[in-house]
Structure formats: structure tokens, C-alpha cells
PASEBA-1860 file (N, C-alpha, C; in nm, 3 decimals):
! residues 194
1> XXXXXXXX> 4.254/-1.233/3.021/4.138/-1.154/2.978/4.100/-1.060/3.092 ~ 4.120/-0.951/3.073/4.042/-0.830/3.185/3.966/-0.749/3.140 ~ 3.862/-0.762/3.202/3.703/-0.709/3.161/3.745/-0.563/3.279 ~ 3.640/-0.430/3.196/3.653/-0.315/3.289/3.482/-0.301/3.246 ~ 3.454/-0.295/3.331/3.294/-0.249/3.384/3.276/-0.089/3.336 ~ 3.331/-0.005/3.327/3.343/0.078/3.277/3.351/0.121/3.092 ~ 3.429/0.048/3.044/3.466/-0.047/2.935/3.278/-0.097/2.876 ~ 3.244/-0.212/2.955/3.135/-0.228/2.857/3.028/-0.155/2.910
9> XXXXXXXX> 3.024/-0.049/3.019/2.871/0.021/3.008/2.881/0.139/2.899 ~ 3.008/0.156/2.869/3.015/0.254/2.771/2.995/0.218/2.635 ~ 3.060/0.081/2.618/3.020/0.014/2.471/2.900/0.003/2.453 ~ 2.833/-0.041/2.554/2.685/-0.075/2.554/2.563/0.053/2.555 ~ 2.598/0.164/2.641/2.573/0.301/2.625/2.554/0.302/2.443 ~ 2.672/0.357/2.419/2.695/0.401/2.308/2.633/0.319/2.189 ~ 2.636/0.155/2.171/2.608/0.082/2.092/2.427/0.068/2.089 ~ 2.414/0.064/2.180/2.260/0.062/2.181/2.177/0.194/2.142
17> XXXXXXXX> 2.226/0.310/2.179/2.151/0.409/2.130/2.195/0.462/1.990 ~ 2.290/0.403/1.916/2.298/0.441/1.785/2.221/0.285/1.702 ~ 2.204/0.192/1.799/2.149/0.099/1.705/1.951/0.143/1.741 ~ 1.916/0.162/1.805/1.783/0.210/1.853/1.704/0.281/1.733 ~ 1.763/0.356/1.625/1.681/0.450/1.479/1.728/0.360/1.393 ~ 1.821/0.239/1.387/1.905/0.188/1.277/1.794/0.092/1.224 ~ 1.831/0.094/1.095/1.723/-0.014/0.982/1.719/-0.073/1.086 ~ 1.788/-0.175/1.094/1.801/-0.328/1.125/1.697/-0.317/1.242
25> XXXXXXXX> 1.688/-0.251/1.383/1.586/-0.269/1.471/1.471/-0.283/1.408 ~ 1.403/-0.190/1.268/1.302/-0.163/1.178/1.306/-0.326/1.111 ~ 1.398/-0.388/1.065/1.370/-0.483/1.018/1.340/-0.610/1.112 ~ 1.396/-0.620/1.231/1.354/-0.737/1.350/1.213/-0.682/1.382 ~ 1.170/-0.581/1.416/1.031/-0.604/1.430/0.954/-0.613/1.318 ~ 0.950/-0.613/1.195/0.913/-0.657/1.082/0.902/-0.752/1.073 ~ 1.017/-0.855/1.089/1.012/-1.007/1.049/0.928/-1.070/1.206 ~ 0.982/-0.990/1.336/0.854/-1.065/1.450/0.733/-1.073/1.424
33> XXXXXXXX> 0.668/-0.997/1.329/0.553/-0.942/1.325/0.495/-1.105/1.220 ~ 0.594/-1.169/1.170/0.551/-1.236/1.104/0.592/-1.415/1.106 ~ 0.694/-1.378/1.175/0.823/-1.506/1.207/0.817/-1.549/1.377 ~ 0.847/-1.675/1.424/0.892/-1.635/1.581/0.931/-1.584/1.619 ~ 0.913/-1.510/1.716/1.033/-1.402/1.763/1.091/-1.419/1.795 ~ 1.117/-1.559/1.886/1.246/-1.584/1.962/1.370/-1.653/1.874 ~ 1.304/-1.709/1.706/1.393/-1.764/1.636/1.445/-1.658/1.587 ~ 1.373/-1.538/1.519/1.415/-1.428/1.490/1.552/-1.373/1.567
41> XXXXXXXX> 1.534/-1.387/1.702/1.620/-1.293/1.792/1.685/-1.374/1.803 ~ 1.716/-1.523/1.798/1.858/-1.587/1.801/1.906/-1.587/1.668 ~ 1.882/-1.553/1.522/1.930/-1.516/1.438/2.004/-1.404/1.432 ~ 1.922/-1.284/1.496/1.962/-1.178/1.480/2.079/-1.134/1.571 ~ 2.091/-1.247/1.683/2.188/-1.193/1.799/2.280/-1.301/1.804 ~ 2.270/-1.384/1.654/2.392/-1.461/1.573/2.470/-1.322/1.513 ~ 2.420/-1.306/1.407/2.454/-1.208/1.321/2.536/-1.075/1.388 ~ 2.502/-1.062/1.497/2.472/-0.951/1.577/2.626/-1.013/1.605
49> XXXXXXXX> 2.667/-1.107/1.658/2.738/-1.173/1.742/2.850/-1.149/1.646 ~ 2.883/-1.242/1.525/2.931/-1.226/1.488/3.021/-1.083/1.393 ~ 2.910/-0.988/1.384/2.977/-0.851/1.355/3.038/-0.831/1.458 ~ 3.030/-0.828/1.581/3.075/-0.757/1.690/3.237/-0.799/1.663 ~ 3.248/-0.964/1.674/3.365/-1.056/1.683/3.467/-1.024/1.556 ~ 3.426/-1.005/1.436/3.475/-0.898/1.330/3.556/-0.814/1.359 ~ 3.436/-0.683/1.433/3.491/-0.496/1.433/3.604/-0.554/1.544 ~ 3.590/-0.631/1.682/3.679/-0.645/1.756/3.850/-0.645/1.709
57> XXXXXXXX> 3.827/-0.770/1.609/3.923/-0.831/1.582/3.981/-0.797/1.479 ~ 3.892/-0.765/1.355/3.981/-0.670/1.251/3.895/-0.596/1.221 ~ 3.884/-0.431/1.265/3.809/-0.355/1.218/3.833/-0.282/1.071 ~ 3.942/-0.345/1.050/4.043/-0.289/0.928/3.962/-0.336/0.797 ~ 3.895/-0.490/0.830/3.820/-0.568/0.729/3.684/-0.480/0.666 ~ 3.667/-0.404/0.732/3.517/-0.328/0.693/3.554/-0.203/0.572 ~ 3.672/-0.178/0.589/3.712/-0.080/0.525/3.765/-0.171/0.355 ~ 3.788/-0.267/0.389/3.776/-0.345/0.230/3.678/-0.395/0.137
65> XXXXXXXX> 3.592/-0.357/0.196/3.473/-0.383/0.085/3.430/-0.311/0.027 ~ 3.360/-0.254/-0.074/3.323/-0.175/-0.130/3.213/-0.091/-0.035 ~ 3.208/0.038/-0.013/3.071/0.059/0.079/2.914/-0.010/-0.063 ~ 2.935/0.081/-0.129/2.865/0.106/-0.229/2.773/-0.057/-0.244 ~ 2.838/-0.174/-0.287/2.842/-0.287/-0.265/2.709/-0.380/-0.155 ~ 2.777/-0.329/-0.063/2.721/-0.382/0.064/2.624/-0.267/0.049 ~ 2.596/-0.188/0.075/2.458/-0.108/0.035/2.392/-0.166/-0.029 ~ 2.395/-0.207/-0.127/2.337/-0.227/-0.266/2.297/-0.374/-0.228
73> XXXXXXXX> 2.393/-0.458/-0.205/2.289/-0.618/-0.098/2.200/-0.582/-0.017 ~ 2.239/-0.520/0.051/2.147/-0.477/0.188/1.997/-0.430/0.135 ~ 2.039/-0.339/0.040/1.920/-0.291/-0.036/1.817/-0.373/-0.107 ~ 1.898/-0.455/-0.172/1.833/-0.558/-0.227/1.741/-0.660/-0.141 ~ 1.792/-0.677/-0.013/1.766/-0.778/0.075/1.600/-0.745/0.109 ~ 1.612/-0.589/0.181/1.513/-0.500/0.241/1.414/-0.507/0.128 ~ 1.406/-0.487/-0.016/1.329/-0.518/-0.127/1.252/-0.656/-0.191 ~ 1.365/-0.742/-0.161/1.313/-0.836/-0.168/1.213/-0.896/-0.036
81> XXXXXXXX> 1.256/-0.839/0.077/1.154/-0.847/0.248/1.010/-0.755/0.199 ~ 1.057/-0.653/0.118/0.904/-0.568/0.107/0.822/-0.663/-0.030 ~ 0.893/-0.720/-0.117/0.803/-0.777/-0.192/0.711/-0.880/-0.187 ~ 0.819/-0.967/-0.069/0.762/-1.086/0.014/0.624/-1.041/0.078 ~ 0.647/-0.941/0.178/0.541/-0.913/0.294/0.434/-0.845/0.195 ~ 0.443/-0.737/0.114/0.325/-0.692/0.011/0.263/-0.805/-0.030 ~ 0.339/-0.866/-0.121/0.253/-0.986/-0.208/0.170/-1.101/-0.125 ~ 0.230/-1.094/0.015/0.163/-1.165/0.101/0.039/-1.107/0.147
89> XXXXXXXX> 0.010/-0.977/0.164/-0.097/-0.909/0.187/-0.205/-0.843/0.105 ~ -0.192/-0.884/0.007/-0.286/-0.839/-0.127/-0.407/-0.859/-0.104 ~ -0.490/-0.838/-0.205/-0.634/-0.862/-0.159/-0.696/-0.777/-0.049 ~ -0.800/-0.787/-0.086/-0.882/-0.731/0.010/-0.947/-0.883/0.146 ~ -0.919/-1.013/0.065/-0.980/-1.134/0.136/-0.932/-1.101/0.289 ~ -1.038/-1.125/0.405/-0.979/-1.162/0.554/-0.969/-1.315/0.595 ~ -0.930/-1.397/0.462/-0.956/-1.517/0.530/-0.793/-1.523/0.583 ~ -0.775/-1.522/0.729/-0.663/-1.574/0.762/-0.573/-1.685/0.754
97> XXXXXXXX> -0.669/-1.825/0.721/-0.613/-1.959/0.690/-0.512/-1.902/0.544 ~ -0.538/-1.809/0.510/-0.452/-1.808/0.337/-0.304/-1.722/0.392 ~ -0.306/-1.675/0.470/-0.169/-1.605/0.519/-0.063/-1.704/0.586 ~ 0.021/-1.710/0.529/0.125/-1.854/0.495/0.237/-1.782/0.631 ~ 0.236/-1.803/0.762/0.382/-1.761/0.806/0.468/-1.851/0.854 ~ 0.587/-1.789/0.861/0.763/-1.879/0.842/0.709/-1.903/0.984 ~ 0.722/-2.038/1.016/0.732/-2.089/1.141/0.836/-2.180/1.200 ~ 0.886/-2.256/1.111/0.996/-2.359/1.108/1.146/-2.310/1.179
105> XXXXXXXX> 1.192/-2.347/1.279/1.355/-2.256/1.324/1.424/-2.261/1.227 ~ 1.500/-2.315/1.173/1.580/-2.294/1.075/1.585/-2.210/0.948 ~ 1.399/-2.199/0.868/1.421/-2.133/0.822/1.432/-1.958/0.804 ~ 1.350/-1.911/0.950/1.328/-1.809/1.040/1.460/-1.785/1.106 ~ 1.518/-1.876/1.164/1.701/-1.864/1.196/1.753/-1.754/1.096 ~ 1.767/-1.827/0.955/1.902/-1.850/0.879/1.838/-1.695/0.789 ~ 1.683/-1.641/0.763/1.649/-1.555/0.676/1.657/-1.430/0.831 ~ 1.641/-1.416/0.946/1.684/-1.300/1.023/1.859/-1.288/1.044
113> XXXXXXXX> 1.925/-1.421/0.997/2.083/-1.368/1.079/2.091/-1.351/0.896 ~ 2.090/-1.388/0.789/2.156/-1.308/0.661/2.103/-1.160/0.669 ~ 1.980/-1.144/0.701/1.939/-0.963/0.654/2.008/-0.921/0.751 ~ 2.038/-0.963/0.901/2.102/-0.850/0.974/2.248/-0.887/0.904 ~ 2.293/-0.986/0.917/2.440/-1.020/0.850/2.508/-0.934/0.745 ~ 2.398/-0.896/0.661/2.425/-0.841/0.509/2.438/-0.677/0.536 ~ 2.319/-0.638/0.612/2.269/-0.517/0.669/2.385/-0.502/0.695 ~ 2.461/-0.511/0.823/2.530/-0.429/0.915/2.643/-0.377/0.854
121> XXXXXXXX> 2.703/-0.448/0.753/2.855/-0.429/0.701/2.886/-0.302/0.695 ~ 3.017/-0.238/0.777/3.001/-0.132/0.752/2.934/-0.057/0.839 ~ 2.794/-0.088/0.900/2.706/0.020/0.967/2.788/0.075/1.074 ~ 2.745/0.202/1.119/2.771/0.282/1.253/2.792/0.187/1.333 ~ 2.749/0.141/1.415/2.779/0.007/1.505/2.886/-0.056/1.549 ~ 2.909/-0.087/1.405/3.027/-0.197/1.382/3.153/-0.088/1.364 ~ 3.193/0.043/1.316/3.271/0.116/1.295/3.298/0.114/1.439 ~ 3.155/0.170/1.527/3.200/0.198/1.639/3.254/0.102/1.722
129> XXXXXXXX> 3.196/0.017/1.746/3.265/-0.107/1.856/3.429/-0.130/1.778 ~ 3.464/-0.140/1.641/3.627/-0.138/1.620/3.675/-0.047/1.693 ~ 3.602/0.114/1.643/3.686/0.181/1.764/3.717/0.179/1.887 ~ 3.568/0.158/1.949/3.608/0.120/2.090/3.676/0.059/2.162 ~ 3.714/-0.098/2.127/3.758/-0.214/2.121/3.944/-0.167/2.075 ~ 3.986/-0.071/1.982/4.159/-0.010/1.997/4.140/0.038/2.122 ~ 4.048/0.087/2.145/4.068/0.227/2.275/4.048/0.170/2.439 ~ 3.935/0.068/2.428/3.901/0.018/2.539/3.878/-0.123/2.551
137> XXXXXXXX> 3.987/-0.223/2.501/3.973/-0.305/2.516/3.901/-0.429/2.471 ~ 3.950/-0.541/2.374/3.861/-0.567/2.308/3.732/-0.669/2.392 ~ 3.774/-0.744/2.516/3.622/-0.847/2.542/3.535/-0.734/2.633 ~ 3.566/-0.624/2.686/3.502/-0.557/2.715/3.403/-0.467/2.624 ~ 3.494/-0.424/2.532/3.399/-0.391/2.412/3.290/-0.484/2.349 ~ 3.363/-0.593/2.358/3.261/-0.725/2.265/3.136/-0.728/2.322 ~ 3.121/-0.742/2.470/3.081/-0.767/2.557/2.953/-0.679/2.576 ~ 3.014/-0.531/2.563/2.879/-0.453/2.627/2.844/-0.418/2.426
145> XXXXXXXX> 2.898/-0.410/2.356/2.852/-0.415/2.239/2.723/-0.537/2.207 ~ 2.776/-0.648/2.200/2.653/-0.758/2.176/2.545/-0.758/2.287 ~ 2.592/-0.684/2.371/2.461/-0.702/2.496/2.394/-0.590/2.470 ~ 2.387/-0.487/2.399/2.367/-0.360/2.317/2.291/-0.412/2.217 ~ 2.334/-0.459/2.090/2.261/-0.499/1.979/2.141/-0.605/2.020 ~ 2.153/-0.715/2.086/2.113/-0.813/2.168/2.013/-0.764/2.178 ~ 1.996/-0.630/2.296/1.860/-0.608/2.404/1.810/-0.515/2.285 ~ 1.835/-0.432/2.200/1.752/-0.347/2.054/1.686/-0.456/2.001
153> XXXXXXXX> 1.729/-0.560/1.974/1.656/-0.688/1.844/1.546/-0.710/1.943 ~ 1.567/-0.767/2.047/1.498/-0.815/2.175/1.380/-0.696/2.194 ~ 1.411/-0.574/2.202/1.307/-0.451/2.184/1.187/-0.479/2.059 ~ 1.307/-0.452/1.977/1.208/-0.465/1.843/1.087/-0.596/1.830 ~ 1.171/-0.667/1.890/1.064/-0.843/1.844/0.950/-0.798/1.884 ~ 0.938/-0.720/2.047/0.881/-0.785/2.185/0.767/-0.661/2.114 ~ 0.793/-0.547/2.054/0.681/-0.449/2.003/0.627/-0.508/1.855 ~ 0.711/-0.563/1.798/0.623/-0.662/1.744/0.544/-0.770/1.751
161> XXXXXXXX> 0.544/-0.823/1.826/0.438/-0.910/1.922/0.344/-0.829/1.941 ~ 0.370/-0.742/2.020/0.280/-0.665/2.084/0.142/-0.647/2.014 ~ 0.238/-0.561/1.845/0.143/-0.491/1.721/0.099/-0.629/1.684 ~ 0.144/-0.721/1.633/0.072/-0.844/1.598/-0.037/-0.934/1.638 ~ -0.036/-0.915/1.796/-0.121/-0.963/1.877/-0.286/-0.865/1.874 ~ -0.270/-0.660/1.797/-0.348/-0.627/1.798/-0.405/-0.586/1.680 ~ -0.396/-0.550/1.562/-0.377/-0.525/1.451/-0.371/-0.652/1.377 ~ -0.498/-0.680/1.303/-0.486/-0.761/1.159/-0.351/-0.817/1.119
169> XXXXXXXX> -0.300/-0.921/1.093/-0.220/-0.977/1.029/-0.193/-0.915/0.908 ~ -0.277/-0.900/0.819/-0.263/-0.825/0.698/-0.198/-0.694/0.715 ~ -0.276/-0.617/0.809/-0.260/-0.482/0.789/-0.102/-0.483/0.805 ~ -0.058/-0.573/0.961/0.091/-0.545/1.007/0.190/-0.594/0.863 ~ 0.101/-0.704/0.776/0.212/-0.753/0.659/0.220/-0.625/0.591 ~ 0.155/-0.532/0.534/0.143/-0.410/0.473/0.243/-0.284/0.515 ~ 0.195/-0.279/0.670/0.296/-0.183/0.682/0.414/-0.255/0.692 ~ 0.448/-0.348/0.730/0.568/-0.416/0.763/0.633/-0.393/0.598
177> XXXXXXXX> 0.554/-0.482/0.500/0.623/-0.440/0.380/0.709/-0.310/0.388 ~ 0.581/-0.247/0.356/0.617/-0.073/0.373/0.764/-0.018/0.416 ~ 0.728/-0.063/0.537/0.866/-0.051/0.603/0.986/-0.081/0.568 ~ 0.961/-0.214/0.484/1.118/-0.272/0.454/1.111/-0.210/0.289 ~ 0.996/-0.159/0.227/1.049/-0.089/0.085/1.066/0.077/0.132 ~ 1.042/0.090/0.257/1.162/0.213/0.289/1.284/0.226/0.286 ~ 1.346/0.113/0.375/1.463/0.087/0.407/1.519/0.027/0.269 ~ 1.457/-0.016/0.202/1.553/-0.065/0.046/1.595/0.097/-0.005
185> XXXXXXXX> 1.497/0.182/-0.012/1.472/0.287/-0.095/1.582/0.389/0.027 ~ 1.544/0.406/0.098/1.687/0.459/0.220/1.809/0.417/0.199 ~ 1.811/0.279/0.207/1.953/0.214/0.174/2.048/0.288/0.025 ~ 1.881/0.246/-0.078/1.975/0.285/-0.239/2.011/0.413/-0.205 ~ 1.967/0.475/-0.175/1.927/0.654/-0.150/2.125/0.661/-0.112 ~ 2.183/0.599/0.001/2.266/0.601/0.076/2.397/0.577/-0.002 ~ 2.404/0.466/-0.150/2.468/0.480/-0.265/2.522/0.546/-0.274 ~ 2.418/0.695/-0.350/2.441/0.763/-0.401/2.452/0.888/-0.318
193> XX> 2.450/0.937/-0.200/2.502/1.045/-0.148/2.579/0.987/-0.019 ~ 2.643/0.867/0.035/2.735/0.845/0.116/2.867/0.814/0.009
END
């Protein structure tokens, strides 16, 4: 195994600033806002983990699925996250004892590594680290790639904390919804003109 330092500041360069506008950062601070964050971010930097180990190893696999498909889960996923967080925020009531959040690891685990899991297929990201990974090597690629996706989820949580700690619970479930019936409605959108 020979690692080039060069190799993963470039994977990591590159991987992190195309994942930085991508849903998925939009969706980890969404679910922090409501979930642990730190269970969140070992879900997400499962998921995370495992795409990387994928594009490395057969980037060829991404190109067999339907795009259309995996959009259309992904989409679904982000919809079903905005229906959750809306319906959770209804009312005008401020009694906070009635706002129910995922606290348990496992089940906060297993619902942040499927949405990023489902999400990524396919995404920019993952195209890119296959490429990188023919060109420059694959544990070097792996390497500054997941330490890339990794420190974005890790971003996202830590500003969700942030907003959570100042801003109403409600309000953040609202926009948070919001947010993820963007990204459904972005995603479908992506169907039909990618």
C-alpha cells in the first residue's frame, strides 16, 4: 500500500468542496437539528465510508443503475424527512414536552447512514473519487476522499447544534422540513432534466 500526500490533499481538496452545496450536507444538518449529532455523524461517515470503498473499487458499479431510479429513492427519502419534520411541527402549541426527538443510537445510526446511503448513488462525489482513485491511486484517494465527506457532515451537524441551541425547536423542525421538501422537489426536478 503507498499512500502519496499529494494524492489525498487533492482528493480531499476536491471532494470536500463539491460536497460543501451538496443535498446531503443540507440533510446532516437537518437531521442534527433534531437527532444526536454525533450518532448522526457516525451514520453519515458510515455511509460516507462506504460510497467512497465502492467508487474506489468499482466505479463502473454506479454506472449500472438506473440514474433516474436512484433519484427518485433519494427523492422519496428527502419527502418522506420533510413530512416527518412538518407534521412534527404543526400547531401553533409551544409546549415542548409534545416534540418527540430520535434519541436512541441505533435508530438515529441506521435513518442518517440510509438517507446519505440512498442520496449519494451516483452523486458528483462518488463519480469523482472513482476518477481519482484510476488516476491517483486508490487508498490515497479513499483516504483524503472520506476525510472530505467526514469533516462536511461534521460541519453540517456542528451548525446545527449551533441553530438548535438558538432558535425554537419548532421553528428549526419547520425550516428543517422545508429544507428537506426542497431537496425532494430538487431531486424530482433532476429526473427530468439530468
Amino acid at each position: 500500500m503507498h499512500l502519496d500526500l499529494l494524492a489525498i490533499l487533492t482528493a480531499f481538496g476536491l471532494i470536500f468542496l463539491a460536497e460543501l452545496p451538496d443535498k446531503t450536507m443540507f440533510a446532516s444538518l437537518a437531521m442534527g437539528t433534531r437527532m444526536r449529532p454525533l450518532y448522526v455523524w457516525f451514520g453519515t461517515s458510515s455511509a460516507f465510508i462506504v460510497h467512497v470503498a465502492i467508487a474506489v473499487g468499482a466505479g463502473s458499479l454506479i454506472g449500472l443503475l438506473p440514474d433516474w431510479i436512484v433519484k427518485l429513492v433519494s427523492a422519496s427519502l428527502f419527502a418522506l424527512g420533510a413530512f416527518l419534520l412538518l407534521r412534527g411541527s404543526g400547531g401553533d402549541d409551544d409546549d415542548e414536552a409534545e416534540v418527540k426527538t430520535v434519541t436512541g443510537f441505533w435508530p438515529v445510526y441506521s435513518t442518517a447512514f440510509m438517507a446519505v446511503f440512498i442520496s449519494e448513488w451516483g452523486d458528483l462525489t462518488q463519480i469523482t473519487t472513482a476518477n481519482l482513485a484510476a488516476s491517483n491511486g486508490t487508498w490515497s484517494t479513499a483516504i483524503g476522499s472520506a476525510a472530505a465527506l467526514m469533516s462536511v457532515s461534521a460541519l453540517a451537524l456542528l451548525a446545527g447544534k449551533f441553530i438548535a441551541k438558538r432558535v425554537p425547536l419548532k421553528t428549526v423542525q419547520r425550516i428543517g422540513g422545508l429544507c428537506m421538501l426542497g431537496l425532494a422537489i430538487w431531486t424530482t426536478v433532476e429526473i427530468f432534466t439530468g
